[in-house]
TORTI-162566 format. One line per field, with one value per residue (C-alpha): residue number from 1; x negated, z negated, y. Coordinates in steps of 0.25 Angstrom, whole numbers, plus 5000, padded with zeros to 4 digits. Each point is the difference from the previous one (the first is absolute). Last residue first. Layout:
% TORTI-162566
nr: [NUM	...] $
px: [X	...] $
pz: [Z	...] $
py: [Y	...] $
% end
This chain:
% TORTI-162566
nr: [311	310	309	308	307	306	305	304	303	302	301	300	299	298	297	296	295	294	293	292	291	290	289	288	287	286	285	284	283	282	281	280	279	278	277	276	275	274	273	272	271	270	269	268	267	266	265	264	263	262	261	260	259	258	257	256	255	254	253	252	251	250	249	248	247	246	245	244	243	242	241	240	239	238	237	236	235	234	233	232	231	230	229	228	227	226	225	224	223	222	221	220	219	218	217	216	215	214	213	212	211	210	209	208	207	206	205	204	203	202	201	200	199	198	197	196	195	194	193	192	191	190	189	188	187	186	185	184	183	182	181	180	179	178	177	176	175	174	173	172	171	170	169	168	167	166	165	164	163	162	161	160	159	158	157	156	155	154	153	152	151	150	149	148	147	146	145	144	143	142	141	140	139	138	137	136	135	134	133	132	131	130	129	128	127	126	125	124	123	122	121	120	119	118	117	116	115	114	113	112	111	110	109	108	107	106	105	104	103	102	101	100	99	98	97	96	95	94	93	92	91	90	89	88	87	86	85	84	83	82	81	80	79	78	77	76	75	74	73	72	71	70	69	68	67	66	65	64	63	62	61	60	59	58	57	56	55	54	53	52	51	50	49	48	47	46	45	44	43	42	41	40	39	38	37	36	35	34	33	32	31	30	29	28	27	26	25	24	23	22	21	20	19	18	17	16	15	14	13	12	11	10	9	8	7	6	5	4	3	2	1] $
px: [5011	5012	5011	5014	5013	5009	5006	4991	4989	4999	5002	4989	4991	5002	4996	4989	4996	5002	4993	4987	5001	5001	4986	4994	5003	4996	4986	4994	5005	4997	5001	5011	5006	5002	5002	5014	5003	4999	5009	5009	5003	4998	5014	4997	5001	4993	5006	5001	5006	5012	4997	5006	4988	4994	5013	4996	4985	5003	5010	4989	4990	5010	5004	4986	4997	5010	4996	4987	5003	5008	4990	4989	5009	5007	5013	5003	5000	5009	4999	4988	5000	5006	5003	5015	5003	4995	5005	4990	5007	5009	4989	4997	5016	5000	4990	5009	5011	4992	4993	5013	5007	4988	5000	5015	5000	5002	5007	5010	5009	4993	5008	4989	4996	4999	4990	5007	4993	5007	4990	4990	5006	4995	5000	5005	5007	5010	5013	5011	4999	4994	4998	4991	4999	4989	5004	4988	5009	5009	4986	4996	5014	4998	4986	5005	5011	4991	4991	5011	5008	4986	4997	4992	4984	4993	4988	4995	4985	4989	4990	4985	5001	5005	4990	4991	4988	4988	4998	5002	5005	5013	5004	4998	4987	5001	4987	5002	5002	4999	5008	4997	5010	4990	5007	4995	5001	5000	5000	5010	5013	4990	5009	4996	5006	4987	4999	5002	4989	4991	5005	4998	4984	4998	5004	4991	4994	4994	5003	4999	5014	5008	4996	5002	5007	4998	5014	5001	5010	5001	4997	4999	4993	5000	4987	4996	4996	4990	4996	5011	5000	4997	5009	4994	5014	4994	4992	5013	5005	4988	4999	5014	5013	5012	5011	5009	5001	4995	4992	5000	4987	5010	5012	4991	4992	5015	5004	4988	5000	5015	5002	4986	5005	5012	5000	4993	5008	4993	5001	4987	4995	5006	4998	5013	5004	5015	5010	4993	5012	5002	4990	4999	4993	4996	5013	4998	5008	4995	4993	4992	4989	5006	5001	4987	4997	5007	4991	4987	5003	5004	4987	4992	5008	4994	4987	5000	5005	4989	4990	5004	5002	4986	4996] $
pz: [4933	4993	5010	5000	5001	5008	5003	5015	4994	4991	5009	5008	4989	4997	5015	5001	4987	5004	5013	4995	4989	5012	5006	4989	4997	5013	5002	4994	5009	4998	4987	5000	5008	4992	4988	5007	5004	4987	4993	5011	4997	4986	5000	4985	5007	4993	4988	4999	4987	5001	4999	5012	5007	4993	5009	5013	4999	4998	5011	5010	4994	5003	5015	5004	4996	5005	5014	5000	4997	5012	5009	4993	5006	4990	5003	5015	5001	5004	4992	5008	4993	5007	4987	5004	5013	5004	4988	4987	4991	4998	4995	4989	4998	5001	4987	4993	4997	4996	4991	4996	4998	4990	4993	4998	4994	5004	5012	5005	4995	5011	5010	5010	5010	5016	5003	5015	5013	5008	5006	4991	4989	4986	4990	4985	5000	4991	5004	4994	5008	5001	5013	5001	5009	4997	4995	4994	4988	4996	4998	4992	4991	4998	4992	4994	4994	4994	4995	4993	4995	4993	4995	5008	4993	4995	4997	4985	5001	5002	4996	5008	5009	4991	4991	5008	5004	4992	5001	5013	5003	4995	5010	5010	5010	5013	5011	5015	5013	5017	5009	5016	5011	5014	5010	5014	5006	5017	4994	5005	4992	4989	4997	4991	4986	4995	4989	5012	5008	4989	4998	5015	4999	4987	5005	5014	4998	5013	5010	5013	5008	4989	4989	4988	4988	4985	4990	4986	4991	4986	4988	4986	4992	4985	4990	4990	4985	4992	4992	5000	5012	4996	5001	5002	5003	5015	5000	4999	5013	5006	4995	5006	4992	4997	4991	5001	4985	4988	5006	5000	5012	5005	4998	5005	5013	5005	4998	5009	5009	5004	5000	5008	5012	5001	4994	4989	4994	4999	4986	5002	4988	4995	5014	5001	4997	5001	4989	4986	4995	5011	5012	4998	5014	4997	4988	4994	5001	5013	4996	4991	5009	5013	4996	4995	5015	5005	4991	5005	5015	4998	4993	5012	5010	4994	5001	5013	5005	4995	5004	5013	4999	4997	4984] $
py: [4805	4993	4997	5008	4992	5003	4985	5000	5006	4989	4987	5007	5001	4985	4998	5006	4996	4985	5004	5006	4987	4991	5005	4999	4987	4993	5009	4988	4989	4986	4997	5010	4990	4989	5008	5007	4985	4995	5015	4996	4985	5002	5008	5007	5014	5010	5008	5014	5003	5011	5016	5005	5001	4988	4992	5009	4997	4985	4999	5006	4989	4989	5005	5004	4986	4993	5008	4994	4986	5001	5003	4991	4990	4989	5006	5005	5016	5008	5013	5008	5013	5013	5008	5005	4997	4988	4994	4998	5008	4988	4992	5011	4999	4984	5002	5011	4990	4989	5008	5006	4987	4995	5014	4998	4989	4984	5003	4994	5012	5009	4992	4993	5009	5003	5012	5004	5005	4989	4997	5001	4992	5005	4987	4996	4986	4992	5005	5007	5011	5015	5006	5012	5010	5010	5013	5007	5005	4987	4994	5011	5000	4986	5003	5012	4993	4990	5011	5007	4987	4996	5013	5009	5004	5009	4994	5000	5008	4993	5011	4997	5012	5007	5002	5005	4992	4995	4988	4991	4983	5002	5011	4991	5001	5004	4995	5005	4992	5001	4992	5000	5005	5002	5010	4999	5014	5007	5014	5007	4999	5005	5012	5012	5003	5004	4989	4990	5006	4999	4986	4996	5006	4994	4986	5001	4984	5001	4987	5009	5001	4992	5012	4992	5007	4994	4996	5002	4990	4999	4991	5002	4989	5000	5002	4992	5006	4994	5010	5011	5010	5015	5011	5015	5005	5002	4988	4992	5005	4997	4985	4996	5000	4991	4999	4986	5000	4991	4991	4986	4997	4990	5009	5013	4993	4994	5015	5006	4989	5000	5016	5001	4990	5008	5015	5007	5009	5015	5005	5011	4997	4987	4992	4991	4985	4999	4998	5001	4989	4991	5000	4985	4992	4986	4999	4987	4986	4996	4988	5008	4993	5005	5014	5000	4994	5012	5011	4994	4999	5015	5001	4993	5008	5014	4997	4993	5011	5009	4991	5002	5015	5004	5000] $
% end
């Protein structure tokens, strides 16, 4: 599958999940990481991250699967597992990148990655580098016989009470030290020049997942200032632009509610979620490429609140 195809793959089942989404009008979770919590390899317990995350766990509630656990066919051929008739596969995707010698035209990949390995510069080699996206089959854990017992126990969650994880949650905020300005007023947004998230009181609010999705949405725009993350955040509505950063916003607000053990929900704006189709109709690297930055961002928001990241 060259790298084409494979945006097109992945767009068409993001496509997928958003006019679901559309047809439940809104009413169903597109994105819940509730309950297993992220999706991660069971052997070597990597999480996936961005594009992977939302494929993986949009694949395991439509596929209804028991748990978020994933393996690829090597690692099941050492258990000497086999894959249950009539199994499907999921796709992973990563990227690789090929080296161009500008002077001659040569693909020189392998001589710049031994020099890499070696610790050697390549300052002087005149290079064009080529990003491209490769991909691997996993199978859920639902889809193999013959593997530990562990790997298929779902075992009861520890989990924070409400009041825990609600204090965490506001404790996190309180941790990356944005400046936020809370009112009675009826409008969420981040103002750039002022370099202030402005909020409605939390008690307008109709729970506190709602204000917190809220909340941490004009956080993952906040990380987009020139001198935190760097995005471009002035964008007109209606513009692919502005579509763009809407999405990195919602899908980095999604990773941090799942983190913390809310429902992730999509917005039910269908204004956005149109103009997101519009132009994903158009553009297949458009998701991709905002799921990077949602988990960019996300990460950021993390680190920022001490808060160590899954590997």
């Amino acid at each position: 599958m060259n790298t084409n195809e494979i945006y097109e793959r992945i767009t068409n089942t993001i496509i997928e999940l958003l006019e679901e989404h559309k047809a439940s009008d809104y009413s169903q979770s597109w994105y819940n990481l509730s309950g297993e919590v992220f999706a991660r390899n069971i052997v070597n317990k990597h999480v996936y991250n961005g594009i992977n995350q939302l494929l993986l766990s949009f694949i395991r509630r439509k596929r209804q699967y028991p748990c978020n656990r994933w393996l690829t066919f090597k690692q099941m051929e050492k258990y000497n597992a086999r894959i249950i008739k009539g199994s499907k596969a999921a796709m992973v995707v990563y990227t690789s990148v090929i080296y161009i010698d500008e002077d001659t035209g040569r693909n020189i990949t392998h001589t710049v990655e031994q020099l890499l390995q070696h610790g050697q510069s390549i300052e002087h080699l005149n290079l064009r580098k080529i990003g491209y996206l490769k991909s691997y089959n996993v199978f859920n854990v639902a889809c193999v016989e013959g593997l530990p017992e562990e790997f298929y126990r779902i075992d009861e969650l520890e989990q924070l009470s409400e009041i825990e994880r609600d204090e965490r949650a506001e404790s996190m905020i309180r941790e990356i030290g944005a400046d936020i300005v809370f009112d009675a007023q009826n409008e969420a947004y981040y103002k750039p020049s002022e370099d202030k998230i402005y909020m409605p009181l939390p008690k307008q609010f109709v729970s506190k997942e709602a204000f917190l999705s809220v909340m941490y949405h004009e956080t993952s725009h906040w990380t987009g200032a020139a001198h935190r993350l760097n995005r471009p955040i002035l964008n007109k509505f209606g513009t692919k632009e502005y579509a763009f950063e809407e999405l990195i916003a919602e899908l980095s607000s999604a990773f941090m509610l799942a983190y913390l053990g809310y429902e992730s929900r999509i917005t039910d704006n269908a204004a956005y979620i149109e103009n997101w189709l519009s132009v994903m109709k158009n553009d297949t690297k458009f998701v991709i490429q905002a799921a990077s930055q949602a988990q960019a961002a996300s990460d950021y928001i993390l680190q920022l609140a001490n808060v160590e990241i899954a590997a």
